[in-house]
NULO-464623 format. One record per residue (C-alpha): x, y, z; residue in one letter; residue number from 1. Coordinates in Angstrom, 3 decimals, decimal comma. Layout:
<titis>
TITI  X  Y  Z  A  NUM
...
</titis>
This chain:
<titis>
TITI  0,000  0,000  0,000  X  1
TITI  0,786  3,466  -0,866  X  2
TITI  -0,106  6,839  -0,911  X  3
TITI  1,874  9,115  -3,901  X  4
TITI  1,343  12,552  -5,297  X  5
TITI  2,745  14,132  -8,424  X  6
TITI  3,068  18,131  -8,089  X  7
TITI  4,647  20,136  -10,488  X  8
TITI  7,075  22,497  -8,990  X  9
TITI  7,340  25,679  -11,173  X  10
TITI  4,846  27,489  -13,405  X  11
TITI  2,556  24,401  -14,304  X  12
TITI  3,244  22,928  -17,461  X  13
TITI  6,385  20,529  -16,079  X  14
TITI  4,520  17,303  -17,875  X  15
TITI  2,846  16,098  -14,354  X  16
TITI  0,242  14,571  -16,291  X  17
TITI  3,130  12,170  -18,416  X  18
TITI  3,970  11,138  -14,972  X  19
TITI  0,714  10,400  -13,284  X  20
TITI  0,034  8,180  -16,487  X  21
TITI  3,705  6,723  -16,203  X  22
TITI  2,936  6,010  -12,185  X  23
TITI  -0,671  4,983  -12,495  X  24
TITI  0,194  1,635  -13,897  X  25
TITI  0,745  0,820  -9,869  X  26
TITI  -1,745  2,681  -8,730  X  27
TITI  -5,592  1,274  -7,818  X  28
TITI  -7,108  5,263  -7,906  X  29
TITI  -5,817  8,444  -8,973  X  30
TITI  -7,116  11,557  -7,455  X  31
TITI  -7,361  15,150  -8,870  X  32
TITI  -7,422  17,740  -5,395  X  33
TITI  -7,169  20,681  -7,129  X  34
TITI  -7,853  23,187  -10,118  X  35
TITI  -10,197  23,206  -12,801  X  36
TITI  -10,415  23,163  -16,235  X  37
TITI  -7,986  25,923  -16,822  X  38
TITI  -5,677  22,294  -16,277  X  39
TITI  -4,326  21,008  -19,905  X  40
TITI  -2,737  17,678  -19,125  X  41
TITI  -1,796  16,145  -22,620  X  42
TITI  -0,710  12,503  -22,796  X  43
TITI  0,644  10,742  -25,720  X  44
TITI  0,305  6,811  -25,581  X  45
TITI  0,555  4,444  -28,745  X  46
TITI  0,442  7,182  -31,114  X  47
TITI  -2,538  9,089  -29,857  X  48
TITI  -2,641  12,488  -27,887  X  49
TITI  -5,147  12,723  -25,245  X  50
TITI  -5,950  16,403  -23,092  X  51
TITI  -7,262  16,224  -20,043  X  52
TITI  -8,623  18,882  -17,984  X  53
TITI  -10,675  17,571  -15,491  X  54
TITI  -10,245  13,867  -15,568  X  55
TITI  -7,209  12,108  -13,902  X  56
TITI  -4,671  10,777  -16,471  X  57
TITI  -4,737  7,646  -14,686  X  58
TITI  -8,302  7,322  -16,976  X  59
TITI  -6,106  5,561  -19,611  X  60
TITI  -5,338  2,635  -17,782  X  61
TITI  -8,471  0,449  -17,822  X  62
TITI  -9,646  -0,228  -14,410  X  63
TITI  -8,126  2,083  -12,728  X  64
TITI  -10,365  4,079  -10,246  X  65
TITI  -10,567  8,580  -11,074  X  66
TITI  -11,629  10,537  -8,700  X  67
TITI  -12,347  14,550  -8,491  X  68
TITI  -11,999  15,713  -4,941  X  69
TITI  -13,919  18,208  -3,115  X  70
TITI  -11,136  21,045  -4,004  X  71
TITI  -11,635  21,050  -7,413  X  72
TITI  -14,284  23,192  -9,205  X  73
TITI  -16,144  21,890  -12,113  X  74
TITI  -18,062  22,943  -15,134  X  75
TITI  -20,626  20,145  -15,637  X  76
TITI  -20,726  20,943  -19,549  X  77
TITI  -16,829  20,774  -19,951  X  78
TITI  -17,140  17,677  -17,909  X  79
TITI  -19,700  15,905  -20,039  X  80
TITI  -18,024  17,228  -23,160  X  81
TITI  -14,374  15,664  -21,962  X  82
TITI  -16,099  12,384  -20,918  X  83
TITI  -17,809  11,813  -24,386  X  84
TITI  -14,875  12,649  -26,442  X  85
TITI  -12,819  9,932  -24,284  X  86
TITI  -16,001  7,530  -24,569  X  87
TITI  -15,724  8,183  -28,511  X  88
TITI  -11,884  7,076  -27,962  X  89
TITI  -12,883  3,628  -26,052  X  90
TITI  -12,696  4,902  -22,790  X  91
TITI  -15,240  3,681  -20,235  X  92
TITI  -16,072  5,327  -16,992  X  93
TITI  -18,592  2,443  -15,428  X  94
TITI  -17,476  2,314  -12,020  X  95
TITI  -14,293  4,005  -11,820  X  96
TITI  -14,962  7,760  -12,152  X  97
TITI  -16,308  9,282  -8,715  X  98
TITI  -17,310  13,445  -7,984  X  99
TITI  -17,421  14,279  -4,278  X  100
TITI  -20,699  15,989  -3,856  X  101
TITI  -19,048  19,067  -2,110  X  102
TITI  -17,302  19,875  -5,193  X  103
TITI  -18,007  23,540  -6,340  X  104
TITI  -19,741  24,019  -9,867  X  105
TITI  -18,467  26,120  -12,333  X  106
TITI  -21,222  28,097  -14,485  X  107
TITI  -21,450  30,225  -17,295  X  108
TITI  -21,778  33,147  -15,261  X  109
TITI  -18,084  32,576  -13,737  X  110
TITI  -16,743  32,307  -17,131  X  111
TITI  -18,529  35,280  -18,257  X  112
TITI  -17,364  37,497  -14,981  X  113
TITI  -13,441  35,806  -15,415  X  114
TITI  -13,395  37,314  -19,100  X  115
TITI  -14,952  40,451  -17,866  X  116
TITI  -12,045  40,712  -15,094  X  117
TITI  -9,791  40,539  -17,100  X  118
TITI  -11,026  43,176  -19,631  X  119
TITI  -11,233  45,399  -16,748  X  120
TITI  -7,678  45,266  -15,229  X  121
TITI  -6,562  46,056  -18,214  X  122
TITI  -2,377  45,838  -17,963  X  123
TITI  -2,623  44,718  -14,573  X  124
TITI  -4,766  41,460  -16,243  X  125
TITI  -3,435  38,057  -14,840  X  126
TITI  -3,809  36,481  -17,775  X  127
TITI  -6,187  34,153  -16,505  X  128
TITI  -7,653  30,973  -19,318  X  129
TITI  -10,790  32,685  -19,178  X  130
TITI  -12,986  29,336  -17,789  X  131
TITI  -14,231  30,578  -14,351  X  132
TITI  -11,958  29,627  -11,985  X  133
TITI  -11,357  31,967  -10,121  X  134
TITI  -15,166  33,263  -9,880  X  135
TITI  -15,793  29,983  -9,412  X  136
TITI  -13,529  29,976  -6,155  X  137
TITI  -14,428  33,208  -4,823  X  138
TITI  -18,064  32,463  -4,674  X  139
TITI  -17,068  29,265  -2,841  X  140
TITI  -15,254  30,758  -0,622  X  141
TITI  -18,358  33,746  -0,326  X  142
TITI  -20,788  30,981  0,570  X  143
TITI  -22,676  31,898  -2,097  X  144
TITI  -21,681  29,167  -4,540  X  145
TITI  -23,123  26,028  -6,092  X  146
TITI  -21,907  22,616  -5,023  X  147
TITI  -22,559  19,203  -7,188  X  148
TITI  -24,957  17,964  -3,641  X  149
TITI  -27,190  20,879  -4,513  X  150
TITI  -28,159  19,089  -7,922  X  151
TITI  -29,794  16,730  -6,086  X  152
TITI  -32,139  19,107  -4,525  X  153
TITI  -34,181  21,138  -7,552  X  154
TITI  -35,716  23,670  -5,111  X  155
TITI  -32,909  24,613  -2,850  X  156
TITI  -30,469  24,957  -6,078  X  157
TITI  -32,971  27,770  -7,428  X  158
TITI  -33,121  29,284  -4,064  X  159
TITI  -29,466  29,796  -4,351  X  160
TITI  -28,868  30,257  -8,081  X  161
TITI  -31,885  33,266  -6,949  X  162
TITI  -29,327  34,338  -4,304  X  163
TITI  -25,858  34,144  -7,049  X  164
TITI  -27,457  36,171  -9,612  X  165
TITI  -28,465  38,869  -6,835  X  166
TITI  -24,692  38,811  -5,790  X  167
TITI  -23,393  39,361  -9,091  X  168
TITI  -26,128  41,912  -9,904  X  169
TITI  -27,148  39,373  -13,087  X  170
TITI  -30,696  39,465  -14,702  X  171
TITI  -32,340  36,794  -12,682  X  172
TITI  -34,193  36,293  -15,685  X  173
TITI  -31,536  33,687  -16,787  X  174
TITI  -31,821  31,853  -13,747  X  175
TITI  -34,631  29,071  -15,314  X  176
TITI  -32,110  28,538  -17,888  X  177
TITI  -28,954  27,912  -16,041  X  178
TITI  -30,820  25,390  -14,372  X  179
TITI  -32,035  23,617  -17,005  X  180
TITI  -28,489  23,247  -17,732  X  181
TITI  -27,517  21,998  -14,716  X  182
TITI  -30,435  19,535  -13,853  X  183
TITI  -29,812  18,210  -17,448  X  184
TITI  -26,079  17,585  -16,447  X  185
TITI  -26,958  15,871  -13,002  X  186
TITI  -28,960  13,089  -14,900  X  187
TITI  -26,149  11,872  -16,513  X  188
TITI  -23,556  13,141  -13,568  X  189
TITI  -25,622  11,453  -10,753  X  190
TITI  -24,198  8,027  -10,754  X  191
TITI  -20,761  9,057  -10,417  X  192
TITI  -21,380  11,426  -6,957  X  193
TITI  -19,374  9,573  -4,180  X  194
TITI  -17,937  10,978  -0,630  X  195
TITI  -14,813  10,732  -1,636  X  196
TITI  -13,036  10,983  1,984  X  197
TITI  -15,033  7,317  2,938  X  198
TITI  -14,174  6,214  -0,290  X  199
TITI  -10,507  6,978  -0,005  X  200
TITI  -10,290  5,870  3,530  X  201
TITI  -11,832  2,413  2,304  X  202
TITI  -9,242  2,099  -0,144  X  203
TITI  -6,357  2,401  2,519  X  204
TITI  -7,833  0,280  4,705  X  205
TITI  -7,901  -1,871  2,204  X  206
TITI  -4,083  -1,501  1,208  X  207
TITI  -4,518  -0,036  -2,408  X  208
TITI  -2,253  2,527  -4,127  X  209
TITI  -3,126  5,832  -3,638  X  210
TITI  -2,341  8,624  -6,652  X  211
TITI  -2,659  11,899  -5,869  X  212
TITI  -2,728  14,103  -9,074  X  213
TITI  -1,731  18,106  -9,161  X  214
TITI  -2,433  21,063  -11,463  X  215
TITI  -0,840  24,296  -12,603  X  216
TITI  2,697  24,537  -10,360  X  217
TITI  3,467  25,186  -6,837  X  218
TITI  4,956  29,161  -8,402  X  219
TITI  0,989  29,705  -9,225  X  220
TITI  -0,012  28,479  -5,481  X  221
TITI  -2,613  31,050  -4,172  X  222
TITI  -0,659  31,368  -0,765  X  223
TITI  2,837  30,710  -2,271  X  224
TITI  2,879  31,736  -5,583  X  225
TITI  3,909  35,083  -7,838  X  226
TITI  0,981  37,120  -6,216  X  227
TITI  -1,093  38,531  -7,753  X  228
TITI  -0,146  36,111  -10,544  X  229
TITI  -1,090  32,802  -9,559  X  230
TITI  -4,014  30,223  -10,036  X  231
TITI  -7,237  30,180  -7,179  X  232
TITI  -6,105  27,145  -5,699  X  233
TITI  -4,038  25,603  -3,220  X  234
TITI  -1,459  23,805  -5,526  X  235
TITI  1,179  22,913  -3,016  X  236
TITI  1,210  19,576  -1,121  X  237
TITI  -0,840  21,421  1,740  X  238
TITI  -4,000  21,196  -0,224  X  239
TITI  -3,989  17,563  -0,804  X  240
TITI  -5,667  16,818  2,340  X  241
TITI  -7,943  19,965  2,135  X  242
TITI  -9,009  19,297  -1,586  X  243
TITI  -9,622  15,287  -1,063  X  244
TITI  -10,149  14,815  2,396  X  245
TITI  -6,933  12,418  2,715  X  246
TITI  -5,811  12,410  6,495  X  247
TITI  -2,313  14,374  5,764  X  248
TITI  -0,040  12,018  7,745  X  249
TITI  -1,273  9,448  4,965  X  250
TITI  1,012  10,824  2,071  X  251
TITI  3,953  8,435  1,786  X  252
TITI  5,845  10,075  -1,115  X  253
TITI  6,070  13,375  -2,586  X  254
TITI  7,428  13,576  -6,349  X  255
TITI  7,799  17,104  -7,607  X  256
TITI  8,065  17,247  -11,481  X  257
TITI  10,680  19,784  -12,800  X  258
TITI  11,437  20,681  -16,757  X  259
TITI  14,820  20,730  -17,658  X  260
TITI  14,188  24,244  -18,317  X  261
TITI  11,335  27,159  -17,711  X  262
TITI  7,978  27,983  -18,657  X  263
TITI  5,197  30,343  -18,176  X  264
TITI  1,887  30,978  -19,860  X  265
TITI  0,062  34,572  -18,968  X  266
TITI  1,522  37,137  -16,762  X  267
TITI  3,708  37,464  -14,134  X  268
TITI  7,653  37,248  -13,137  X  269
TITI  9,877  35,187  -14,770  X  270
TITI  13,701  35,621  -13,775  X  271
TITI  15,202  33,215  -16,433  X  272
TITI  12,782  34,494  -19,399  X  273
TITI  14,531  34,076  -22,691  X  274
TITI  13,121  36,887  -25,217  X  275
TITI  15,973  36,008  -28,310  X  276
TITI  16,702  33,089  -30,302  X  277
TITI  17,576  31,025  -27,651  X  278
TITI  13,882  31,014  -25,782  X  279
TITI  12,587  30,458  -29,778  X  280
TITI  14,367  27,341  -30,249  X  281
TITI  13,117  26,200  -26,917  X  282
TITI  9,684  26,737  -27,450  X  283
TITI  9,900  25,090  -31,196  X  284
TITI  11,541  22,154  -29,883  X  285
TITI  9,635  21,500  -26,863  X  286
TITI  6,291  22,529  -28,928  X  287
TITI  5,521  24,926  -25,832  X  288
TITI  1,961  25,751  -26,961  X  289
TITI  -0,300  25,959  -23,865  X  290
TITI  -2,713  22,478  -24,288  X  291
TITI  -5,929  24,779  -22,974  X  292
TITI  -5,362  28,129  -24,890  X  293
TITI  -2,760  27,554  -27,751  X  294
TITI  -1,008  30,523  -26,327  X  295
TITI  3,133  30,311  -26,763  X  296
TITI  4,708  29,667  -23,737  X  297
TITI  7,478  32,105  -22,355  X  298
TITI  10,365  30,023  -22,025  X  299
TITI  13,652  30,253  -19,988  X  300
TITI  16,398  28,392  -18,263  X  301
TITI  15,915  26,607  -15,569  X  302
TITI  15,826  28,460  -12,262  X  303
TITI  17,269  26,598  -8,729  X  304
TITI  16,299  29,337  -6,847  X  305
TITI  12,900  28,758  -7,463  X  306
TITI  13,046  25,395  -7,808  X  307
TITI  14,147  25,062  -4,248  X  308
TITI  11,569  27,170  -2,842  X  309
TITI  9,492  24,602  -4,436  X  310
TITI  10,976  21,639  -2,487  X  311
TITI  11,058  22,913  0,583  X  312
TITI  6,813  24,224  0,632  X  313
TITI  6,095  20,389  -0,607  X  314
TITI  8,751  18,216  1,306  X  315
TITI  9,725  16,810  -2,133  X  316
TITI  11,034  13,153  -1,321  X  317
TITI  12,281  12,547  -4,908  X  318
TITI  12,013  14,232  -8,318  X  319
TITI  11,028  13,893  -12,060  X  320
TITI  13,257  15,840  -14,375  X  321
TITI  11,020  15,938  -17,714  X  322
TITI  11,907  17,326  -21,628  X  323
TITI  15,620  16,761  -21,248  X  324
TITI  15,781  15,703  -24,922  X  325
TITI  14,233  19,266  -25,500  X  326
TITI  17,648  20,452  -24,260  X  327
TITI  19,911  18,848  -27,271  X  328
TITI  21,527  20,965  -29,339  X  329
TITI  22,389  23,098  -27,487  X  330
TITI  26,160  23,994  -26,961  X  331
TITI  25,643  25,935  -23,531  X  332
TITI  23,395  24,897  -20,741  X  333
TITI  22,681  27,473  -18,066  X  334
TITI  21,217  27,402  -14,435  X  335
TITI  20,550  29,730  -12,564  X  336
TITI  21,674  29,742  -8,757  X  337
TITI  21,051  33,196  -7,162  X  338
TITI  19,231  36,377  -7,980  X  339
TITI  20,885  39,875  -7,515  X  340
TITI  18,232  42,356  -6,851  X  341
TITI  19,262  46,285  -6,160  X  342
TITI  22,818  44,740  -5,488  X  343
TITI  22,086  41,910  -3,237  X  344
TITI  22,676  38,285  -3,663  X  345
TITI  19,015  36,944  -2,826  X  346
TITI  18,951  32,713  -2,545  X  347
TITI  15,523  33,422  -1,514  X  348
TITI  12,116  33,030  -3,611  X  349
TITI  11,090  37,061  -3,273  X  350
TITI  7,527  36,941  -1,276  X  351
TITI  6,678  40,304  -2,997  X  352
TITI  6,522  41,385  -6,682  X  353
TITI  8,016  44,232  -6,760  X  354
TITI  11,311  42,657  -6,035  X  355
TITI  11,169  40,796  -9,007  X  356
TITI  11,137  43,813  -11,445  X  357
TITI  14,577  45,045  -10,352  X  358
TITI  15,777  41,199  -10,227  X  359
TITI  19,237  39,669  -12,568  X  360
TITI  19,297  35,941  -12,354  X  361
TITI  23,270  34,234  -11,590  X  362
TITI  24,028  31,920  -13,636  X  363
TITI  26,133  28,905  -14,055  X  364
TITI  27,155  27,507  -17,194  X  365
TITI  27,475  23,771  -18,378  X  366
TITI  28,536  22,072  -21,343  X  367
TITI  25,465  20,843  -23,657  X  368
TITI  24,860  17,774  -25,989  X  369
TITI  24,098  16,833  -29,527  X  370
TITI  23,117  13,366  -29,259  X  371
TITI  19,269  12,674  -29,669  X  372
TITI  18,254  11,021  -26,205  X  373
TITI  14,879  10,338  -27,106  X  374
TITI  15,433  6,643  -27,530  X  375
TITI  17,542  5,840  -24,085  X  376
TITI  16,368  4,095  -21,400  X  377
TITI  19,004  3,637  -19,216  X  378
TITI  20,191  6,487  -16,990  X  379
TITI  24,452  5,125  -17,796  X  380
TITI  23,187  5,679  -21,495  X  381
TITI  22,892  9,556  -21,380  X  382
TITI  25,350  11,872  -23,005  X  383
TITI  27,863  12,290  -19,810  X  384
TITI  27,193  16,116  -20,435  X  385
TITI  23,348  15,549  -19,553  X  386
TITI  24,409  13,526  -16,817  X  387
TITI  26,349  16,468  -15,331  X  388
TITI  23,380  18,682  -15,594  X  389
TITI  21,253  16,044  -14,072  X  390
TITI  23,728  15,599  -11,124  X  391
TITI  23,940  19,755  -10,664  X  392
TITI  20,611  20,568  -10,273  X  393
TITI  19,898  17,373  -7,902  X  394
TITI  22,716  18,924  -5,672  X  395
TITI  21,361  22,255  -5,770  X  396
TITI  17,823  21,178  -5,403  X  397
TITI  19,362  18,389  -2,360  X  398
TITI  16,863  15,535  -4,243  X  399
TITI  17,190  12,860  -6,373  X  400
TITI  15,899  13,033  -9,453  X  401
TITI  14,341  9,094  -9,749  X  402
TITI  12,731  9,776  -12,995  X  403
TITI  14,052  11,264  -16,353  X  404
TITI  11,323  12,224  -19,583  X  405
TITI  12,949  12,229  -22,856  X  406
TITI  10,133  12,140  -24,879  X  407
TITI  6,312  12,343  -25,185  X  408
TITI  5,682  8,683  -25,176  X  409
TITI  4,716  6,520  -21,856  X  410
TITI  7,833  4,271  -22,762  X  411
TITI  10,435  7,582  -23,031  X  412
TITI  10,817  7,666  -19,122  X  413
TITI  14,226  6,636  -17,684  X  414
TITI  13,668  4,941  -13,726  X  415
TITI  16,702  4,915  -12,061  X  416
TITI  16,570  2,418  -8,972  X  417
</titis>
């Protein structure tokens, strides 16, 4: 029996969702705890590309048990849309795809107020995906929200549609409509509404594995992260046991996912941003094209400093270093170690963001590699030159890195024992 969780540890888009499919093979359920469907978890497996943003990726391996926890918030369209294009693929969700009836619902009118945020602040915008999330949060945390247990319960859910619209100052006219929508969706959502805490307590009892699946990146945390540019959520490994209901002393192993190098979609600091040809080639070559809203990634190299802040707000018990075959061809590798900000030498993450606009990242630099990696499998293998960067940033970041990506596929993942 165990109890695992895969949390990326920068900016989101580290390939978490590779490594839950990679781990899930030992796992009996895999839990999402966080997020929404601003997630874009893409998975290629036997020549086919499948993005997720709601479902676990462990939803690939048949009979393994997906669950949505209580901290996630959900549009029941997107939901039913996601399910039937993985139904049309041959996936089947009888008895292994649970929603915790606390779970908040996302509805148009969150989407509609996120787009008209944004539009409002103007250059100050977050650069949010646009899907709610954040309004869908808020209103959660207001008490004023809709949770998937109110579906059950026709006249209450008007009551408190009634008492959303009123809060938002929106035409309660289109209350009748929205639920329509939303009774519609609980026919065909009703089956899968489980208490997921008695459901995961079970499961240890009865000594299954235990996956624990993050979004987004501990840098986007809502406590921890770039403030004011970070997701809604509580993306560190602190909101595992608020977003499922897990006891916290339950997690065995922590595995933070790190790229070989940096990305960021939206706004918001990024010390080891590459604006020349340098960031180009590493957004061509690792296809960094956000899976939810096409937008180019910002890219960068990778940053320790941050990295480390990273390890030490999730107790990070091992790593996953992923896209390393991005990094070929390349004759100079580059890390950086410190930041100097108004003349100091800062090891620290900077807690406010004005301290990142004066901010010059240190660097060290490391020889590079041609060779293409994609097809190794064996960590001895490597180009000795990728070893070395391997080896650097596990002393830096004082982890192992267990696990090594070089390449889309399930099978392009190095496990060194």
């Amino acid at each position: 029996m165990s109890v695992k969780a895969v949390l990326g540890c920068m900016y989101g888009d580290e390939a978490k969702a590779k490594m839950v499919d990679f781990l899930a093979e030992d796992a009996d359920i895999v839990v999402r705890f966080q997020g929404g469907s601003n997630a874009g978890h893409t998975i290629r497996h036997q020549g086919k590309k499948y993005v997720l943003h709601l479902i676990p990726a462990g939803i690939l391996y048949p009979g393994k048990v997906c669950v949505i926890g209580s901290g996630v918030v959900v549009n029941p369209l997107e939901l039913l849309a996601e399910m039937g294009d993985l139904e049309a693929k041959g996936i089947d969700f009888s008895g292994r795809f649970f929603i915790d009836p606390r779970t908040a619902v996302i509805l148009r009118w969150h989407k509609q107020l996120d787009q008209m945020g944004e539009k409002e602040l103007g250059k100050a915008r977050i650069g949010t995906t646009g899907k709610g999330i954040g309004p869908g949060y808020a209103d959660a945390v207001s008490r004023v929200g809709i949770r998937f247990a109110d579906l059950a319960h026709p006249e209450y859910l008007e009551q408190r549609l009634h008492l959303l619209a009123r809060f938002h100052e929106i035409d309660e006219s289109e209350v009748r409509l929205v639920k329509k929508e939303l009774l519609a969706a609980a026919e065909k959502l009703n089956q899968y509404i489980v208490q997921v805490p008695y459901l995961l307590s079970e499961a240890r009892g009865e000594g299954k594995n235990i996956l624990f699946e993050g979004a987004q990146g501990t840098l986007l945390d809502v406590i921890f992260g770039t403030y004011p540019y970070v997701t809604s959520s509580h993306v560190s490994a602190g909101g595992i046991a608020a977003g499922s209901g897990m006891n916290p002393g339950s997690i065995d192993q922590i595995i933070g996912v790190f790229k070989s190098y940096y990305t960021r979609v939206g706004e918001g600091p990024f010390p080891t941003e590459l604006n020349n040809e340098t960031g180009e080639m590493i957004r061509q070559q690792g296809n960094e094209f956000g899976a939810t809203t096409g937008r180019p990634r910002r890219c960068g190299w990778f940053d320790a400093v941050s990295s480390r802040y990273s390890v030490i707000l999730n107790g990070v018990t091992c790593g996953a270093l992923t896209l390393l075959d991005v990094l070929s061809g390349f004759e100079v590798v580059k890390i950086c170690i410190a930041y100097n900000i108004r003349g100091e030498r800062v090891t620290e993450f900077p807690a406010h963001i004005e301290d990142f606009k004066d901010l010059e990242p240190e660097y060290i630099e490391l020889p590079g590699w041609y060779d293409d990696i994609s097809k190794i499998r064996d960590y001895e293998d490597l180009p000795e030159a990728a070893k070395q960067y391997i080896r650097t940033i596990e002393d830096l970041l004082s982890i192992r890195m267990k696990y090594i990506s070089v390449g889309a596929e399930r099978n392009q993942t190095i496990l060194r024992d």
